[in-house]
N, C-alpha and C positions, 0 to 999 in steps of 0.2 A: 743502664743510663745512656740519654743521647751520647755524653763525651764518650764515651768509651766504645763506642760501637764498631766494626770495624768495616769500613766500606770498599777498603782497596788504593791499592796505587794510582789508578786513575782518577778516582773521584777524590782523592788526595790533592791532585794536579789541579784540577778544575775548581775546587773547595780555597787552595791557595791563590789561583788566577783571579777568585771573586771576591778575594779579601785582599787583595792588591787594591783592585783598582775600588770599591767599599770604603778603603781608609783613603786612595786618593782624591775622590769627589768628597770624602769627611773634610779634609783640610781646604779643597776648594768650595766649600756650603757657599753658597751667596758670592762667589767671586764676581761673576760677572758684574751683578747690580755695582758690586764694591768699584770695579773697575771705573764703571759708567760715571760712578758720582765721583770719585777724587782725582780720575786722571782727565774725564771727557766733563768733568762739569754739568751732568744729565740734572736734569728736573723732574719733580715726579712723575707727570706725564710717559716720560721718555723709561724710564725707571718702570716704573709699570708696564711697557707694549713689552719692554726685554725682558719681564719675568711670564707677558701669557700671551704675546702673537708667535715668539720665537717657537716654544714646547707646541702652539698653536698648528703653526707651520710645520714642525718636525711631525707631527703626529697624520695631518695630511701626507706629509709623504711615505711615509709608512704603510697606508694601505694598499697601495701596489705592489710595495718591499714584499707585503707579507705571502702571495702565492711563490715569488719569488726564492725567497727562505725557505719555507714546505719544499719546493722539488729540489732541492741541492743539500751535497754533505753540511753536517751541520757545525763540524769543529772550523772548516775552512772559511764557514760565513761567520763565527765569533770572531777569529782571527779579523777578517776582514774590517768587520765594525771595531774593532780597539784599535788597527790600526788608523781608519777612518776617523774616529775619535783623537787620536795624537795628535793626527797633524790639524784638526781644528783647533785644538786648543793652544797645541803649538805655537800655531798664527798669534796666536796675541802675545806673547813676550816678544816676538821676531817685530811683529810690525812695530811695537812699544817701543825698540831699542833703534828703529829706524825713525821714529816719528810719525809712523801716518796710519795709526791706530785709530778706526772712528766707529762712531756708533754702530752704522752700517752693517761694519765687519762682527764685531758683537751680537747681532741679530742674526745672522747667518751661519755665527758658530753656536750659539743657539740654541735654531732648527736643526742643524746638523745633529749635534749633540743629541737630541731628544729621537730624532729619525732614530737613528744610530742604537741609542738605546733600546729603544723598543723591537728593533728587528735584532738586537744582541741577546733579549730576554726569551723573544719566541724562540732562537733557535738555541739558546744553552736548556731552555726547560724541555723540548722535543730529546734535545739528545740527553738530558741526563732521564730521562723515562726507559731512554734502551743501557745506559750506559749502570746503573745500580737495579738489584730485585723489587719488585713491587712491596714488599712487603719491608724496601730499607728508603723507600722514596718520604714517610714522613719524618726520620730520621737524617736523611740529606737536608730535604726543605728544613727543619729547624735549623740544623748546622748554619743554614746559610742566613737564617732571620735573626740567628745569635751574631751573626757578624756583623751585619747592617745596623742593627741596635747599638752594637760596641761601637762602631763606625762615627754613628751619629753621635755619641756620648762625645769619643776620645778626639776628632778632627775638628770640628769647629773651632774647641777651646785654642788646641795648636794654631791652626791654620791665623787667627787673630793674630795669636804673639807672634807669628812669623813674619806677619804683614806689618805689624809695629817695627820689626827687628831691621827686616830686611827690602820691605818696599809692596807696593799692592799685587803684582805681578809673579810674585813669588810663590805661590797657593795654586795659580795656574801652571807654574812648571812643575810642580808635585803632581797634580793631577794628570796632567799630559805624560808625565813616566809612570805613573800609576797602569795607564793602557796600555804603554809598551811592554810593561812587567806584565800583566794579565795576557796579553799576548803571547809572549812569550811562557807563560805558565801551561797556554792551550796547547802550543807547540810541541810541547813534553807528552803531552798527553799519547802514548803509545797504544796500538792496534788498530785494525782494519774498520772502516766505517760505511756500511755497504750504499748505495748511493738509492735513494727514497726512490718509489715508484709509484709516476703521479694518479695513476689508477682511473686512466683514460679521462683528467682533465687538463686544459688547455691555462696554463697559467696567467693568459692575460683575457680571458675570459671573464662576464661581471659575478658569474657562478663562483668563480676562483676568488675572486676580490673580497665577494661575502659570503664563503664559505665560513670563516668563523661565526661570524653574527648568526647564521644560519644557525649553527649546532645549538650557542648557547639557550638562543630564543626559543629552541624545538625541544631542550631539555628540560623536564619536570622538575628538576632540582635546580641546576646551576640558573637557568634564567632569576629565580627571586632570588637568588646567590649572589646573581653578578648587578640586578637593579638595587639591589641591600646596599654591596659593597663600594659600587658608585657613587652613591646618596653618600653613604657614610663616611668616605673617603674626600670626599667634596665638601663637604661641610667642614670637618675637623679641619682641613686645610685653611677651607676659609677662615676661617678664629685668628689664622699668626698674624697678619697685616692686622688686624681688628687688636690683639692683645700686644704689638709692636706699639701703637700709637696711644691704648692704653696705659701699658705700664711705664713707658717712656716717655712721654707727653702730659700725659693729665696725672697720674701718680707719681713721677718724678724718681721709679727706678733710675740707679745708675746702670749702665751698658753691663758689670762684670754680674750686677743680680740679675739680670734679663739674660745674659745666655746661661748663666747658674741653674734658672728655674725652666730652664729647659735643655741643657745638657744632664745634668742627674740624673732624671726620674728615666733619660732613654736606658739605662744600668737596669732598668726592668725588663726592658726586653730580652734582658739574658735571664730572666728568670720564666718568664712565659714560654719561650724559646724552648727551655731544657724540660720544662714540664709537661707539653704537648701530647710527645708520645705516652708518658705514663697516665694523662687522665684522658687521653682518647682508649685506651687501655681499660680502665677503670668503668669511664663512664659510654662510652658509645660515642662514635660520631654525630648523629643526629643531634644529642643533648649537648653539645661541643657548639655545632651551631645556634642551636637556639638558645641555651643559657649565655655561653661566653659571646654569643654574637648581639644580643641582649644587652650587656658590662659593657661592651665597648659603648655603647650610647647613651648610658644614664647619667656621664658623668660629666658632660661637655657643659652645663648649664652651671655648673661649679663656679666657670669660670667669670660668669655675673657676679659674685661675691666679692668679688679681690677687695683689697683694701690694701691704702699704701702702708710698709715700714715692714717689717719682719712679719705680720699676719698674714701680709697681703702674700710675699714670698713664698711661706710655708702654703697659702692655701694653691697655688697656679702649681705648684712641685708636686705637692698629694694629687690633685686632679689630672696633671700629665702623666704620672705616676699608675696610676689605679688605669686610664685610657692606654699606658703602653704595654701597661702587663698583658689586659687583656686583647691587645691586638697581636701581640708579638705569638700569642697562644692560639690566636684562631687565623690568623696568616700561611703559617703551615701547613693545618690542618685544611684548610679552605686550597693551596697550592695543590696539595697532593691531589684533594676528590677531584680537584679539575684535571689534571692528567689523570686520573688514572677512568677518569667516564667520558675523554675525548679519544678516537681512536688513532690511530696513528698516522694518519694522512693528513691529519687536519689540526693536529697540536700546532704547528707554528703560527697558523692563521688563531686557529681560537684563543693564543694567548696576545696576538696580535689586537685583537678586537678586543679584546681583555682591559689592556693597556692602552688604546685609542680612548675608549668610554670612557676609562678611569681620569685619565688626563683632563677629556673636556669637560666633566663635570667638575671638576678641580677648575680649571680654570671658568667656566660660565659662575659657579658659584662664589667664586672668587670674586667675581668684576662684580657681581651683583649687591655682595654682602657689601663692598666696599661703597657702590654707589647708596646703601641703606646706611650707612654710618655719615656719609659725607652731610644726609639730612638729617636724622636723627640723631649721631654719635656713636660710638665704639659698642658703649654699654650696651645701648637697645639693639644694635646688630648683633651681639652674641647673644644675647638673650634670646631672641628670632631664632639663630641658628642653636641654641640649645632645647628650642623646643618643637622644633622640624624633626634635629635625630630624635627626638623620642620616639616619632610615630615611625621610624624607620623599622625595627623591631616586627611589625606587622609584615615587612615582606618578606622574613625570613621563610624558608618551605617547613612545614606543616605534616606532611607525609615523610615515609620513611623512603632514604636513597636506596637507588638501584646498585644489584651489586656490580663491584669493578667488572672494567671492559679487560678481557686477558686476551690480547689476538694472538694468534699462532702465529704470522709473521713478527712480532713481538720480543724476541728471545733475549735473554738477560748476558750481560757481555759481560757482566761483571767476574774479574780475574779470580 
């Protein structure tokens, strides 16, 4: 079974550094927007650019981050981004408690935030590829899709009653020790980490920049992998602003049924999570993509059906329910084949480009569904986006994957 597996004291260190700071952004979900509207008085407009120019702008900056991360140790650049992360977030109780907290500042931590992240994601998935055996990396990845899930379930609800208890700024100082704990958790992290070798390229070269994009697009598999998982990932997003203004506006949820019906069903992704390894086991990776990558998008048009009062509840709960099972199942499975069919010169970049696409398709899909509701209404924009992912499914690959990339400079550090 996943739980029981044993990875080691290092990946012990790194497993708890990511479940630090997982529960801290859980209690901060939505801080900022929150900030904007009760302390700065924000209007939608303003509310809107701080949830997609900021991730906008981080994600631009990122691409030159990313050759950057590829040639250097990789524990010292995580460190770096959580401490980078502290003190952005930091800044807003500081300035709060002085006064001179303003939008501005909010946009810029952000960007920061979102840079930060993505270059903290390239370089903990590069090093956890050398850091556990190839054959424990679908076993790590679940571990870690089971935390994020729990994350998601167990922080928001807190992070709310905190904000009632104790003031709106209070979820951003959990968060901001949340990166110093993760920080410190990498710190721990003991043994030698040999310093990457950039394999005769120039890191601020345009070759270096799109070396990720390069791989994916030239891979036979991960390319309709990564155009699948974009689409898919963009859409489902786009729904929350469309079923926020849904079930709170026109159906007349109260706030604790609205995060109810979507705190619960994330308690699934501890079940997709711990099942991964035994039905890639069972069934084959290929059928893992194409079946459960398949689940993830049949069920998004569900969510045209609501209806207010307990029906409507039960039915938004079973539909994020049934979508997080099977995401939480092929997230893993989908993490690993990408490390383990990128070589190792080029993991920080190609998980770089990974998460640049993911992002902007999130947010372009986002702004778009939003401007379809503004004409037509909530309803008829999910509905749109419930029958877009169906045809998603068509880009999944078709052929069988190549098998894993094993390079001989490669060698397993695991204790």
């Amino acid at each position: 079974m996943v739980g029981r597996r044993a990875l080691g004291r290092r990946f012990g260190w790194l497993w708890a550094a990511y479940a630090a700071s997982a529960y801290g952004s859980g209690l901060g979900f939505g801080a900022l927007p929150l900030i904007a509207v009760l302390v700065l008085h924000a209007g939608p407009a303003e509310v809107s650019a701080l949830s997609a120019v900021g991730p906008a702008v981080g994600a631009l900056i990122a691409v030159p981050l990313a050759p950057w991360v590829e040639f250097r140790r990789k524990r010292p650049v995580m460190i770096g981004m959580d401490l980078v992360r502290f003190a952005a977030m930091a800044s807003i109780p500081v300035a709060y408690a002085f006064g001179l907290l303003g939008f501005g500042q909010l946009l810029v931590v952000s960007a920061v935030i979102a840079a930060a992240k993505i270059a903290f994601g390239a370089a903990s998935g590069a090093y956890l590829k050398a850091l556990v055996r190839p054959d424990d990396l679908l076993v790590a990845n679940a571990r870690f899709e089971s935390t994020n899930w729990s994350s998601i379930a167990v922080g928001p609800p807190l992070g709310g009653a905190a904000i009632g208890l104790f003031g709106p700024v209070t979820t951003v100082v959990a968060d901001a020790l949340s990166y110093l704990l993760s920080a410190l958790g990498i710190t721990a992290i003991r043994g030698r980490e040999e310093a990457p070798r950039p394999a005769g390229e120039s890191p601020v070269r345009a070759g270096a920049l799109l070396g990720g994009w390069r791989h994916i697009m030239g891979h036979p598999v991960l390319r309709p992998l990564y155009l699948n998982q974009i689409l898919v990932a963009g859409l489902i997003m786009a729904t929350e602003p469309l079923l926020a203004v849904l079930l709170l506006r026109q159906l007349g949820f109260p706030p604790w049924q609205y995060g109810l019906a979507f705190a619960a069903p994330c308690l699934g992704g501890l079940i997709g999570s711990r099942l991964a390894r035994r039905v890639v086991a069972r069934f084959g990776r290929d059928r893992v993509f194409r079946s459960v990558g398949t689940l993830r998008a049949i069920w998004l048009i569900g969510l045209v059906f609501v209806r207010p009062g307990v029906v409507g509840l039960v039915t938004v709960m079973a539909v994020e329910l049934a979508i997080i099972v099977n995401m939480s199942l092929y997230t893993p499975v989908l993490a690993t084949y990408r490390l383990e069919q990128t070589p190792k010169h080029l993991i920080a970049r190609t998980l770089t480009a990974w998460s640049i696409g993911q992002q902007a398709s999130i947010a372009v899909l986002t702004a778009l569904a939003g401007l379809l509701a503004d004409v037509t209404g909530p309803r008829t924009a999910l509905t749109v986006a419930g029958l877009l992912i169906l045809a998603t499914p068509l880009l999944l690959p078709r052929r069988r994957d190549p098998a894993p990339r094993h390079e001989p400079d490669v060698a397993p550090t695991h204790p």
